[in-house]
PDB file as gemmi writes it, atoms N, CA and C in Angstrom:
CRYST1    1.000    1.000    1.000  90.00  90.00  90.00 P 1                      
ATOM      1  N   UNK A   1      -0.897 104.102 -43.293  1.00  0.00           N  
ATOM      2  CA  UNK A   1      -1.412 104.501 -42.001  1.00  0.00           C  
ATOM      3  C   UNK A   1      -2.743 103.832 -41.689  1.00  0.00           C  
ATOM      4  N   UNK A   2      -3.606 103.530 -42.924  1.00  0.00           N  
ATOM      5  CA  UNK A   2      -4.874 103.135 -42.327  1.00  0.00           C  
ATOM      6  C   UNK A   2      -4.906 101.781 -41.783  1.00  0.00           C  
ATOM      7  N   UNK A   3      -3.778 101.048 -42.675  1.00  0.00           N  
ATOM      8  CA  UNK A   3      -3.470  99.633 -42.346  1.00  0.00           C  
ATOM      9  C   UNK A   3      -3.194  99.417 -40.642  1.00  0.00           C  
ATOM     10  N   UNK A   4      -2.271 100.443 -40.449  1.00  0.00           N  
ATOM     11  CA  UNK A   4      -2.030 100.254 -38.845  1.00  0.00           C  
ATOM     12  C   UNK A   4      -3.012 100.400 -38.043  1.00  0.00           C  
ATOM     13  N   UNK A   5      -4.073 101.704 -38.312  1.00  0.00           N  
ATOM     14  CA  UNK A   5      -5.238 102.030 -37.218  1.00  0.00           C  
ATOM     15  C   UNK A   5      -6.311 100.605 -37.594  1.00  0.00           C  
ATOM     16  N   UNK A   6      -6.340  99.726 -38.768  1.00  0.00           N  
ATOM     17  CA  UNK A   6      -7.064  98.241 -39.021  1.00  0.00           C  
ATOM     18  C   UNK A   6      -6.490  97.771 -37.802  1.00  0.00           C  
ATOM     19  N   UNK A   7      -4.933  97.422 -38.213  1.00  0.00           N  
ATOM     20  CA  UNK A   7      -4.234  96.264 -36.836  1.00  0.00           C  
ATOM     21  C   UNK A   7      -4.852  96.822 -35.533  1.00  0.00           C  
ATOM     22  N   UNK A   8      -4.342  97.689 -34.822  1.00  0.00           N  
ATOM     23  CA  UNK A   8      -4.763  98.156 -33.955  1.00  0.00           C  
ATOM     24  C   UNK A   8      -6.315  98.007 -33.749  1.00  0.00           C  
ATOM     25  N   UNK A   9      -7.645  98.457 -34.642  1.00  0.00           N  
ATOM     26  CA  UNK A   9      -8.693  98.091 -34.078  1.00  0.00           C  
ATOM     27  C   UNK A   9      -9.312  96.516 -33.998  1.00  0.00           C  
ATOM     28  N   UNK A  10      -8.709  95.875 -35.219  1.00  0.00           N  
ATOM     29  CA  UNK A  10      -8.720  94.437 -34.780  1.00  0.00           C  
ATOM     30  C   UNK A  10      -8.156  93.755 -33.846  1.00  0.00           C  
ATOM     31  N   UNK A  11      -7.118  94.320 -33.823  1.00  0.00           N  
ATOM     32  CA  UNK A  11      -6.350  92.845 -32.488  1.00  0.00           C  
ATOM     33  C   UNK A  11      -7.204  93.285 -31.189  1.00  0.00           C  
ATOM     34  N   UNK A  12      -7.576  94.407 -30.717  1.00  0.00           N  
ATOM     35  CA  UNK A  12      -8.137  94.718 -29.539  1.00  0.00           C  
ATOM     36  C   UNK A  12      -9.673  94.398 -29.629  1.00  0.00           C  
ATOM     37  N   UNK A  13     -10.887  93.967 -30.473  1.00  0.00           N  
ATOM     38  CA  UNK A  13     -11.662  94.284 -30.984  1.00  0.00           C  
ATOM     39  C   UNK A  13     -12.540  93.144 -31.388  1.00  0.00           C  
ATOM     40  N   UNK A  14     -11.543  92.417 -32.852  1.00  0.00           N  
ATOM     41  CA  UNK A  14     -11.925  91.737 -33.820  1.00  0.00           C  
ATOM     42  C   UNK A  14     -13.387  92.400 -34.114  1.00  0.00           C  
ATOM     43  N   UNK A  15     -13.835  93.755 -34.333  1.00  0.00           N  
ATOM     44  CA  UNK A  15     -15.204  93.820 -34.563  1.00  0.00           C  
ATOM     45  C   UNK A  15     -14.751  95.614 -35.638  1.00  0.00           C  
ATOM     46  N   UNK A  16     -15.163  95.458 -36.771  1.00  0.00           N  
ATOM     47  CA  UNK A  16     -15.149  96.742 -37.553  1.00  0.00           C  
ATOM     48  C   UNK A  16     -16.715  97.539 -37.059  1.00  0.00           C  
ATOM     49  N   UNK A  17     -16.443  98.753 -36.963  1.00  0.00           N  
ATOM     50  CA  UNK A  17     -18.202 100.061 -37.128  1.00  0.00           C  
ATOM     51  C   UNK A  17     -18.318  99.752 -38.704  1.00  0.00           C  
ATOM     52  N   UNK A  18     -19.629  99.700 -38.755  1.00  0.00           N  
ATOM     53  CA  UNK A  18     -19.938  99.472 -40.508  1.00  0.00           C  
ATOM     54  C   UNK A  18     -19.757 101.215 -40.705  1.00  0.00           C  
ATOM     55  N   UNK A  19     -19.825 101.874 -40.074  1.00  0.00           N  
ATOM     56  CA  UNK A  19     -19.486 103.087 -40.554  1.00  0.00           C  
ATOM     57  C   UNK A  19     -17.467 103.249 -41.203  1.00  0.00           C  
ATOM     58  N   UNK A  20     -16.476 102.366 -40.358  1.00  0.00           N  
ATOM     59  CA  UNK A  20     -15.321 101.934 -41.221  1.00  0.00           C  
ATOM     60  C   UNK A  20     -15.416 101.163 -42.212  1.00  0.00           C  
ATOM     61  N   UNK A  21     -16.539 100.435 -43.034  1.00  0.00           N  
ATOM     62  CA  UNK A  21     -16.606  99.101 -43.889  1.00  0.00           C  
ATOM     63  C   UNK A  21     -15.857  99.528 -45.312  1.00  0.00           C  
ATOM     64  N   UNK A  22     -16.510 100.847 -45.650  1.00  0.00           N  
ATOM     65  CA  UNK A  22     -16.127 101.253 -46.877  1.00  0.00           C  
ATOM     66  C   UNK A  22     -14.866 101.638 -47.209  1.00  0.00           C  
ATOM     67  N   UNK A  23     -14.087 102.225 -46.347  1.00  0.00           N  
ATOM     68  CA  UNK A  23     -12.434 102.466 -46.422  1.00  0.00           C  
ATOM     69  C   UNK A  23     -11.951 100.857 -46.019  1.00  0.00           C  
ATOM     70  N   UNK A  24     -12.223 100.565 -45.073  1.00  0.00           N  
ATOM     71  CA  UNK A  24     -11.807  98.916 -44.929  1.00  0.00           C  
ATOM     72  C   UNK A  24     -11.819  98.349 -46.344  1.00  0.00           C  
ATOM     73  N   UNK A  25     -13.119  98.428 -47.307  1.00  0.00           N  
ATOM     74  CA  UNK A  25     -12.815  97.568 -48.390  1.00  0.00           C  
ATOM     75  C   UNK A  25     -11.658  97.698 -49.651  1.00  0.00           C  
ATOM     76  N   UNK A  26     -11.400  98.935 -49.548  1.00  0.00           N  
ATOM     77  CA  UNK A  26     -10.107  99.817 -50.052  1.00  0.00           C  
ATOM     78  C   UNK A  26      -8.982  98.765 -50.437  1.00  0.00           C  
ATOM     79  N   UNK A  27      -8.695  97.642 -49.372  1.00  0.00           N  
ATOM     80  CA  UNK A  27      -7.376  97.474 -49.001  1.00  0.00           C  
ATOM     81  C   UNK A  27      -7.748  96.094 -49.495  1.00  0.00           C  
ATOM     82  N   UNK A  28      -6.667  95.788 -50.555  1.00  0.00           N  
ATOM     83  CA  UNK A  28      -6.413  95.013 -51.655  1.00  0.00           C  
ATOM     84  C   UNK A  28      -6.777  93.176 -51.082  1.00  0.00           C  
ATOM     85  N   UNK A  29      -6.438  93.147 -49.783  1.00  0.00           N  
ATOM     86  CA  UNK A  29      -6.538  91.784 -49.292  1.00  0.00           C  
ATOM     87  C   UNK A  29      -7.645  91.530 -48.112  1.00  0.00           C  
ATOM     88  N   UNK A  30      -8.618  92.642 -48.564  1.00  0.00           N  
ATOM     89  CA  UNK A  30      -9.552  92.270 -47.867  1.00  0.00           C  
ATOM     90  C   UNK A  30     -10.823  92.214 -48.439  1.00  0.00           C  
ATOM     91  N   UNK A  31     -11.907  90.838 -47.822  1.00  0.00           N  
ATOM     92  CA  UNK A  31     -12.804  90.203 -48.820  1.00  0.00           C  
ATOM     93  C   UNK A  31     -14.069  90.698 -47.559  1.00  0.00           C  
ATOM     94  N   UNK A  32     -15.475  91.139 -48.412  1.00  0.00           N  
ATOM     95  CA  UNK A  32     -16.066  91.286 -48.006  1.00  0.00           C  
ATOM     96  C   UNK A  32     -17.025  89.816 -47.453  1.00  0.00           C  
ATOM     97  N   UNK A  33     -17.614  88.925 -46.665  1.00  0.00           N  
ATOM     98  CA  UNK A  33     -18.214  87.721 -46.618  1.00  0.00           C  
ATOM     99  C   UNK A  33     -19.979  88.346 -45.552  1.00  0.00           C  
ATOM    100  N   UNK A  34     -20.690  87.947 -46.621  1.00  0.00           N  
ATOM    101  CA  UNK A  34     -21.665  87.921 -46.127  1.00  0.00           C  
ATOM    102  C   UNK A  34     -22.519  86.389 -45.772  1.00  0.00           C  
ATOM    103  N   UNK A  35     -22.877  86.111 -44.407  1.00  0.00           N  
ATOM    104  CA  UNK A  35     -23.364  85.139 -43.821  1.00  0.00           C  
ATOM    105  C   UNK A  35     -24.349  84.900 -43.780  1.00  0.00           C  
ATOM    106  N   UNK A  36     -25.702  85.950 -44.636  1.00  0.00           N  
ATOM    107  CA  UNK A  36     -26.891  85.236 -44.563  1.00  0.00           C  
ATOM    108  C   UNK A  36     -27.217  84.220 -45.223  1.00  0.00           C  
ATOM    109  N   UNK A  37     -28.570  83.861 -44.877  1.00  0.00           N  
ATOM    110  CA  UNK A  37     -29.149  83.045 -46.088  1.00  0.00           C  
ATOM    111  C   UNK A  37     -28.746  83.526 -47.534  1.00  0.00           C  
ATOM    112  N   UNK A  38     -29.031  82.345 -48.628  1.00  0.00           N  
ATOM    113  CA  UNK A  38     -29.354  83.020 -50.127  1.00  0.00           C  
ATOM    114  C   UNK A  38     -30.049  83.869 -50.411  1.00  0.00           C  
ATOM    115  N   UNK A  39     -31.407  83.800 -49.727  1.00  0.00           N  
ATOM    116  CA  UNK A  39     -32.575  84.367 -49.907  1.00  0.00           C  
ATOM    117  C   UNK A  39     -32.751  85.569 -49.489  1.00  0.00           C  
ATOM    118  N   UNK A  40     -31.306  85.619 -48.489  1.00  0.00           N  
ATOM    119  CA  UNK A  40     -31.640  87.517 -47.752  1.00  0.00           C  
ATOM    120  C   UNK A  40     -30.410  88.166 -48.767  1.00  0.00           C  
ATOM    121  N   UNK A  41     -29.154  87.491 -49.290  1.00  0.00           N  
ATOM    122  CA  UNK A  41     -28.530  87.778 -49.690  1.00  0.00           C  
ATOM    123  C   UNK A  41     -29.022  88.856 -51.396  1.00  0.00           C  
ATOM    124  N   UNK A  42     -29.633  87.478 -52.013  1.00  0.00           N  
ATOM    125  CA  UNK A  42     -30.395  88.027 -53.073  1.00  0.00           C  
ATOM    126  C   UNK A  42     -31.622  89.223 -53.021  1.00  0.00           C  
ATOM    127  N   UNK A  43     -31.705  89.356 -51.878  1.00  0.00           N  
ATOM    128  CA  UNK A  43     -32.850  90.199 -51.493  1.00  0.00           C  
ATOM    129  C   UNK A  43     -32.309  91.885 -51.463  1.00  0.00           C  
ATOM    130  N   UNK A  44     -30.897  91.673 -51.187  1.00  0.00           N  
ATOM    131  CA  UNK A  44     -30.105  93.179 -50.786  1.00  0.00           C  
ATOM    132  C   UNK A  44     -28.494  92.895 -50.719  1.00  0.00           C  
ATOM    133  N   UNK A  45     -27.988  93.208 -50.905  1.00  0.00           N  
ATOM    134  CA  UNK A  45     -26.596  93.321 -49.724  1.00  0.00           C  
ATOM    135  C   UNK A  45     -25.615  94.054 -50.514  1.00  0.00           C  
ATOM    136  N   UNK A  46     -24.536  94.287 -50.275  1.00  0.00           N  
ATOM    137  CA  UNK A  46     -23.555  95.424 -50.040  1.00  0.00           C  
ATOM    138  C   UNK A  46     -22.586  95.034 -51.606  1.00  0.00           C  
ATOM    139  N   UNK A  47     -22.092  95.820 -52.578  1.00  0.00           N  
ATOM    140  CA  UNK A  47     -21.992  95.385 -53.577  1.00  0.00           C  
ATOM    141  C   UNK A  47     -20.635  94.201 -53.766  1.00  0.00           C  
ATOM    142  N   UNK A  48     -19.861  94.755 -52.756  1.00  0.00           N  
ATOM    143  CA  UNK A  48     -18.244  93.608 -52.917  1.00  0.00           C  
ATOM    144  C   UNK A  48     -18.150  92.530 -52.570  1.00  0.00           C  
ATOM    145  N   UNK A  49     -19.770  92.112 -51.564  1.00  0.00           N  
ATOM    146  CA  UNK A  49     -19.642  90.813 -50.820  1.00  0.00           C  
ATOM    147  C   UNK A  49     -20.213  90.107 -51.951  1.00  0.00           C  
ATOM    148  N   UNK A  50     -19.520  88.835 -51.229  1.00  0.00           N  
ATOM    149  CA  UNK A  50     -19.339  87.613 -51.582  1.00  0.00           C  
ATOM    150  C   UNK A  50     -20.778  86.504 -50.624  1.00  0.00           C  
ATOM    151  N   UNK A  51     -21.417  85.451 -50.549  1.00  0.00           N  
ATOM    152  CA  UNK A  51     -22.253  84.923 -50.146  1.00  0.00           C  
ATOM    153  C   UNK A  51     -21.513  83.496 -49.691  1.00  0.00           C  
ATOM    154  N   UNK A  52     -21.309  83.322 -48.341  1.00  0.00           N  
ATOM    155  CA  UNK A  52     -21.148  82.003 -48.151  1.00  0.00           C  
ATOM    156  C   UNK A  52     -22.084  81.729 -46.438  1.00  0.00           C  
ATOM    157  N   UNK A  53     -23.493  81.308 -46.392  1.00  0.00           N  
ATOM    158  CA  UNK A  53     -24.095  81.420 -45.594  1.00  0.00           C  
ATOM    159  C   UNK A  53     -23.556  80.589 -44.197  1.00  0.00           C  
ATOM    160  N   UNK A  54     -24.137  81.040 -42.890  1.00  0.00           N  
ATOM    161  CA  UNK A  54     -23.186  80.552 -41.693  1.00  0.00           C  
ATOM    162  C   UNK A  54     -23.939  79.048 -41.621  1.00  0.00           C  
ATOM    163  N   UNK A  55     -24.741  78.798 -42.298  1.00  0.00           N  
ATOM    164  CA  UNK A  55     -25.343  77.141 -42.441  1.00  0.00           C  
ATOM    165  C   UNK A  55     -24.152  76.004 -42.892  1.00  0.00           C  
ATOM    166  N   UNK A  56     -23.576  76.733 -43.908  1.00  0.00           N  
ATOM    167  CA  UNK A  56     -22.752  75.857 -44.393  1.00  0.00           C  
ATOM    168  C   UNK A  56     -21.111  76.574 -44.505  1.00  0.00           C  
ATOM    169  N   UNK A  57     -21.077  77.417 -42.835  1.00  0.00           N  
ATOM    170  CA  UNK A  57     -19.676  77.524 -43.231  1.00  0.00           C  
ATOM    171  C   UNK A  57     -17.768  76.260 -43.179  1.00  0.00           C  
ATOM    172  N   UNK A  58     -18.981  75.431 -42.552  1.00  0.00           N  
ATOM    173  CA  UNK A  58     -17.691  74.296 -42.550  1.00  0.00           C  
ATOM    174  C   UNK A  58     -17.039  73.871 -44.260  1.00  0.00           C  
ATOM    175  N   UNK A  59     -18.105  74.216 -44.729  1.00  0.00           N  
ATOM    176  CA  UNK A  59     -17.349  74.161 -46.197  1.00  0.00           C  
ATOM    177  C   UNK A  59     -16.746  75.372 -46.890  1.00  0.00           C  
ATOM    178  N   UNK A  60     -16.452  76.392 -46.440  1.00  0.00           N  
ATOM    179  CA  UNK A  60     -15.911  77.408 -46.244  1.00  0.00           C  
ATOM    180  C   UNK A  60     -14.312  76.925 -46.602  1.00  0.00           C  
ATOM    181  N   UNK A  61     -13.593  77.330 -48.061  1.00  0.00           N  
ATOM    182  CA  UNK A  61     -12.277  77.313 -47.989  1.00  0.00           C  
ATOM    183  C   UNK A  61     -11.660  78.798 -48.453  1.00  0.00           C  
ATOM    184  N   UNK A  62     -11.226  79.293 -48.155  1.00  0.00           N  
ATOM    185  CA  UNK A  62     -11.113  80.995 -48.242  1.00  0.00           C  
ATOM    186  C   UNK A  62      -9.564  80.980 -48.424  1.00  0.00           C  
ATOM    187  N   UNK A  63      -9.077  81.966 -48.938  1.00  0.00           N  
ATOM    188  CA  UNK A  63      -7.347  82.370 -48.762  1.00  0.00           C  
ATOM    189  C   UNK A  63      -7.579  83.065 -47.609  1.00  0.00           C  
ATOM    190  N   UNK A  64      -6.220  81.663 -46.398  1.00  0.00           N  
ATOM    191  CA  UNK A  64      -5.598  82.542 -45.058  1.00  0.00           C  
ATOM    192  C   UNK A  64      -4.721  83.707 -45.277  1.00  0.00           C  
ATOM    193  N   UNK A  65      -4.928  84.399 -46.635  1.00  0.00           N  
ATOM    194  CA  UNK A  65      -3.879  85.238 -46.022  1.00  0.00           C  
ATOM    195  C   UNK A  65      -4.428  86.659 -46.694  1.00  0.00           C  
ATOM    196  N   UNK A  66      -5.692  86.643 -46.311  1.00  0.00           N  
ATOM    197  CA  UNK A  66      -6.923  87.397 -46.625  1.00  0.00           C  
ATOM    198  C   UNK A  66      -7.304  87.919 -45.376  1.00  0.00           C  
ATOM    199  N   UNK A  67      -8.351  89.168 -45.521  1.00  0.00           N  
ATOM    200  CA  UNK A  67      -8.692  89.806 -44.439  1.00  0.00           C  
ATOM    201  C   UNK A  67     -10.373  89.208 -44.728  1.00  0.00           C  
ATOM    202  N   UNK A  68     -11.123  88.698 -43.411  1.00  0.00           N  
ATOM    203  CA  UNK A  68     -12.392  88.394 -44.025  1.00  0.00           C  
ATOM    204  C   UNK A  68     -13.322  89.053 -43.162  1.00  0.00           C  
ATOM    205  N   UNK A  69     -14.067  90.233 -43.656  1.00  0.00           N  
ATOM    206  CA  UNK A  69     -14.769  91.266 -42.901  1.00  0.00           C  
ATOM    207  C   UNK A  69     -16.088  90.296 -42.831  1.00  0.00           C  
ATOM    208  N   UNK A  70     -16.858  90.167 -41.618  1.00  0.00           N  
ATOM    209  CA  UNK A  70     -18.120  88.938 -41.971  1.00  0.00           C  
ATOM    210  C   UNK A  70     -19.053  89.886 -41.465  1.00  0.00           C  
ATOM    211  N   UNK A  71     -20.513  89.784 -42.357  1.00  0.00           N  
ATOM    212  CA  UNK A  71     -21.380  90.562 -42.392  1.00  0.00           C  
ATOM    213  C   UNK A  71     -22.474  89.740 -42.499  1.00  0.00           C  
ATOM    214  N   UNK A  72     -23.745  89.741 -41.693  1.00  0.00           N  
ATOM    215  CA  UNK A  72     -25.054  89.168 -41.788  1.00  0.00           C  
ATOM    216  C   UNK A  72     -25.974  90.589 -41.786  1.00  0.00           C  
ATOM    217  N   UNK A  73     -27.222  90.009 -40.723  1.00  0.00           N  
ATOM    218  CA  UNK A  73     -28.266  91.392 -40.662  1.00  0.00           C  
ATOM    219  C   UNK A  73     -28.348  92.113 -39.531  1.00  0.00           C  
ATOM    220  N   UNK A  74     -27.808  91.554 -38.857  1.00  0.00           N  
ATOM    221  CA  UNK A  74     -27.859  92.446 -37.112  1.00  0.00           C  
ATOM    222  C   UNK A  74     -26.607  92.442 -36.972  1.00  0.00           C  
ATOM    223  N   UNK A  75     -25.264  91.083 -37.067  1.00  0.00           N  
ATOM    224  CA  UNK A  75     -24.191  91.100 -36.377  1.00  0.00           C  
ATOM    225  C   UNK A  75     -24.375  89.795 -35.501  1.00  0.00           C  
ATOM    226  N   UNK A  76     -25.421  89.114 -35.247  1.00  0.00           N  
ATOM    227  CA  UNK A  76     -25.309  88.050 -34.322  1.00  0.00           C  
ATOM    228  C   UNK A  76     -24.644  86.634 -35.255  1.00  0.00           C  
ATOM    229  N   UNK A  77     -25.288  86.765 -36.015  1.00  0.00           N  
ATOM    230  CA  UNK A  77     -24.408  85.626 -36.974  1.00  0.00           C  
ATOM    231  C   UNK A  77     -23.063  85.828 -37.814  1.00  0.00           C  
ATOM    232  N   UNK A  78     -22.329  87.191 -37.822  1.00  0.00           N  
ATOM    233  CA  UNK A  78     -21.730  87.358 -38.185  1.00  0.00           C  
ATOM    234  C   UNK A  78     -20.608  86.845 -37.166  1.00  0.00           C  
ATOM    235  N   UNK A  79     -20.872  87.723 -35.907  1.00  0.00           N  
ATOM    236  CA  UNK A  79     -19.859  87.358 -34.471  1.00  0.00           C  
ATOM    237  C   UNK A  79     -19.996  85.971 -34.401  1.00  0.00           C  
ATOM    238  N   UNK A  80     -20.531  84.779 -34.686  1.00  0.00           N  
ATOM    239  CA  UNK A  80     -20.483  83.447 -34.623  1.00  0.00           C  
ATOM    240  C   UNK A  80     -19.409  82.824 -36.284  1.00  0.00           C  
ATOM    241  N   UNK A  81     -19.600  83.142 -36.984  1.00  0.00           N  
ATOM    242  CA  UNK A  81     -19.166  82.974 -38.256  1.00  0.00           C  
ATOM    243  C   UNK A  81     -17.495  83.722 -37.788  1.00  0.00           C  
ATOM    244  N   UNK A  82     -17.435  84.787 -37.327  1.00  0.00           N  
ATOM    245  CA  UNK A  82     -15.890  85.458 -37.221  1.00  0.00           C  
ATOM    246  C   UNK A  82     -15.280  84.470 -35.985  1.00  0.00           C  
ATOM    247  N   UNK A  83     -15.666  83.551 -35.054  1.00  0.00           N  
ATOM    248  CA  UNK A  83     -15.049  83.199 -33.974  1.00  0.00           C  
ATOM    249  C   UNK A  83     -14.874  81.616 -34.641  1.00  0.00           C  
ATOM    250  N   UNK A  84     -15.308  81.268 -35.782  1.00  0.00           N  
ATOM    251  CA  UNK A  84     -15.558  79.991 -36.471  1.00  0.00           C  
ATOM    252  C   UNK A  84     -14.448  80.030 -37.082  1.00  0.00           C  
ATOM    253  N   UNK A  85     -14.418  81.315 -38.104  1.00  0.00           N  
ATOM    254  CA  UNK A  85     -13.108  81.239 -38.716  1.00  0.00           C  
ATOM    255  C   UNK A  85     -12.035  81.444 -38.235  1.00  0.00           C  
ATOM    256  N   UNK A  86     -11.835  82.363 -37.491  1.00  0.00           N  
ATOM    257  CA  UNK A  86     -10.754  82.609 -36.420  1.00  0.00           C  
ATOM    258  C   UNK A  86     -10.203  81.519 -36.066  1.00  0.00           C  
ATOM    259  N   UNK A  87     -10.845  80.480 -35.113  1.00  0.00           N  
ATOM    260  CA  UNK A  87     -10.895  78.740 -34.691  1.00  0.00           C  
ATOM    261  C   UNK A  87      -9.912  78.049 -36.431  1.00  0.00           C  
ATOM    262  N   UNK A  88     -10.073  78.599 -36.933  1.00  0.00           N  
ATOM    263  CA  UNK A  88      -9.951  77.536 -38.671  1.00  0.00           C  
ATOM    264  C   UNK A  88      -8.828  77.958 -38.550  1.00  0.00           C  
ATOM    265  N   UNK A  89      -8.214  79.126 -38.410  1.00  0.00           N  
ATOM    266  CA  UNK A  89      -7.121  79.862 -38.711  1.00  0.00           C  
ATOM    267  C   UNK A  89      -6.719  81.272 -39.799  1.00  0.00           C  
ATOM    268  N   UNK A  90      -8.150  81.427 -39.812  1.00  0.00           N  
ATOM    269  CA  UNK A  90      -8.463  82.490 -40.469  1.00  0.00           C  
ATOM    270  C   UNK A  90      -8.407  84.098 -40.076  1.00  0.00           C  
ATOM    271  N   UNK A  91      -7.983  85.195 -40.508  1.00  0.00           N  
ATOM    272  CA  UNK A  91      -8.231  86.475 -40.289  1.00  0.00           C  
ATOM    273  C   UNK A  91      -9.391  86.778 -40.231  1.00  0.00           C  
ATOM    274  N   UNK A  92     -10.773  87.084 -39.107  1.00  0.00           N  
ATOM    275  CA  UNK A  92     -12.069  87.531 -39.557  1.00  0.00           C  
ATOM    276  C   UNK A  92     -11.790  88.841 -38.446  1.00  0.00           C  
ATOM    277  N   UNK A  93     -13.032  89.269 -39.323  1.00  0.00           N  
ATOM    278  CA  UNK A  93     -13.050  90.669 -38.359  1.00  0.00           C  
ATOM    279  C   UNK A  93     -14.800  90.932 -38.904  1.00  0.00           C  
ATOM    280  N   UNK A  94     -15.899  90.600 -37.068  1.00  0.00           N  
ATOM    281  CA  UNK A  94     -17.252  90.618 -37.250  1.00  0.00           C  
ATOM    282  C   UNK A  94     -17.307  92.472 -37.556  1.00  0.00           C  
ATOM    283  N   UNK A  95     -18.199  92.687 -38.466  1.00  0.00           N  
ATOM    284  CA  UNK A  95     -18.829  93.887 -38.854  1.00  0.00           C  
ATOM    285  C   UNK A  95     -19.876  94.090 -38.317  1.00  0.00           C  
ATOM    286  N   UNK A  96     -19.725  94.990 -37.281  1.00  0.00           N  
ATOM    287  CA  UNK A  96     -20.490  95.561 -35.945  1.00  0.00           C  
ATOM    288  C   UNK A  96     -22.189  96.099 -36.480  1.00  0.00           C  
ATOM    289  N   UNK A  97     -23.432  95.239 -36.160  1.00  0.00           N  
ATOM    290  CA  UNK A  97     -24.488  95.809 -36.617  1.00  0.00           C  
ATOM    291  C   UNK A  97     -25.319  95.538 -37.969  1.00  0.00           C  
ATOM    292  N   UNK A  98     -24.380  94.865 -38.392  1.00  0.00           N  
ATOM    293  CA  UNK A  98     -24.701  94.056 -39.615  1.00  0.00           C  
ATOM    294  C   UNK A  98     -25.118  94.920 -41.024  1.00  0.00           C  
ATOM    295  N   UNK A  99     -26.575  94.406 -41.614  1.00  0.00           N  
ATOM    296  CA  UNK A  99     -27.141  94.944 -42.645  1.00  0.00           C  
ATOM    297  C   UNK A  99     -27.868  95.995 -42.266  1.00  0.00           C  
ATOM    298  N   UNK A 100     -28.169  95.855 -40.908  1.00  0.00           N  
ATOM    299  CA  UNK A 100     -29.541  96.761 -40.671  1.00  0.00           C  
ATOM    300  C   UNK A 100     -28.369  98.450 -40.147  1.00  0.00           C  
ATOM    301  N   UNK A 101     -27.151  98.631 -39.849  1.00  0.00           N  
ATOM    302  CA  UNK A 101     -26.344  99.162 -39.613  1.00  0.00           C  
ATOM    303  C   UNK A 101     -25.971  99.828 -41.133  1.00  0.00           C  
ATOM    304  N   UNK A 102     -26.124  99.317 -41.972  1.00  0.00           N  
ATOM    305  CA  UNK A 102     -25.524  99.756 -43.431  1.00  0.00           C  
ATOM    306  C   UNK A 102     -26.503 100.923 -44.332  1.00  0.00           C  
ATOM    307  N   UNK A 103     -25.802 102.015 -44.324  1.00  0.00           N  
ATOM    308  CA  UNK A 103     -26.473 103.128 -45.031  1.00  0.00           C  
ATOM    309  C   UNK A 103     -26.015 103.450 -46.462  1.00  0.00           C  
ATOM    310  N   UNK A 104     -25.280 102.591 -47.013  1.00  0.00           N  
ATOM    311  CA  UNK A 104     -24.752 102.826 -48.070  1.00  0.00           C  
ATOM    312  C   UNK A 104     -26.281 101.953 -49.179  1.00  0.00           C  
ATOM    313  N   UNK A 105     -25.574 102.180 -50.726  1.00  0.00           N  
ATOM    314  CA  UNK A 105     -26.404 101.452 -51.795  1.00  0.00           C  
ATOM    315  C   UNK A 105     -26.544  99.478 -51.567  1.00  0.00           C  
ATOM    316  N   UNK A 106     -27.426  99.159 -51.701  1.00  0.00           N  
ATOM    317  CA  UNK A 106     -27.740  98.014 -51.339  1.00  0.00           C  
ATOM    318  C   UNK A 106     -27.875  97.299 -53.330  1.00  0.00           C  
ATOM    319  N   UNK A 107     -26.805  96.241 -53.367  1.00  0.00           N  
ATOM    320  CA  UNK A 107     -27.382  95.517 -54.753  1.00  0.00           C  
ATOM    321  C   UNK A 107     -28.105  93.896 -54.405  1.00  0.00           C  
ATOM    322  N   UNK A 108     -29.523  93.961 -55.750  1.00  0.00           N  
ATOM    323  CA  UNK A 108     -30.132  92.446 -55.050  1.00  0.00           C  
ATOM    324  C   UNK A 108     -29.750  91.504 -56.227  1.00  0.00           C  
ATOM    325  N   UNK A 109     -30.129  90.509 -56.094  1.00  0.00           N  
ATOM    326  CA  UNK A 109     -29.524  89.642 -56.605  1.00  0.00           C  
ATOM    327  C   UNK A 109     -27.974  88.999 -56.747  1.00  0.00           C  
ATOM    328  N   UNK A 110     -27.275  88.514 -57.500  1.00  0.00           N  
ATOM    329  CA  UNK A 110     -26.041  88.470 -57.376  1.00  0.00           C  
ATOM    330  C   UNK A 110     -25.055  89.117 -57.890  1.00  0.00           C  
TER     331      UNK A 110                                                      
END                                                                             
């Protein structure tokens, strides 16, 4: 069931509430991608993500047949990074609000 209320808020949407992030990460084929810098990455971020900054996402090779939730610090670089991959042929779905939106435990470094 949760899979369907995902389809449904993505296809209309493409944008998750970071308040859905944590049941979103639940689901076996979906990768958390965080878009900041290194330097903000290592500084904080969310424990499942992964670091591939929106500087260098043209080198970005990911499994298409992955869900890729994209997360920065506000959401403005994330919504640029999700319409990038999307364009590639990728599943993204921008995470509404970013880091500064996230109330959960924060891990630093990698």
């Amino acid at each position: 069931m949760f899979k369907q209320l995902l389809a449904s808020i993505f296809s209309s949407a493409d944008s998750l509430a970071m308040t859905d992030l944590p049941q979103a990460l639940t689901e076996a084929d979906t990768v958390l991608l965080d878009v900041r810098e290194e330097n903000e990455f290592i500084s904080g971020h969310i424990s499942q993500a992964i670091n591939h900054p929106l500087s260098r996402l043209e080198d970005f090779e990911g499994d298409k047949g992955k869900t890729y939730l994209i997360v920065c610090q506000s959401g403005m670089r994330s919504q640029r990074a999700t319409t990038y991959l999307t364009n590639k042929g990728y599943r993204a779905i921008n995470v509404a609000g970013g880091m500064n939106a996230w109330t959960g435990p924060i891990k630093g470094g990698y």
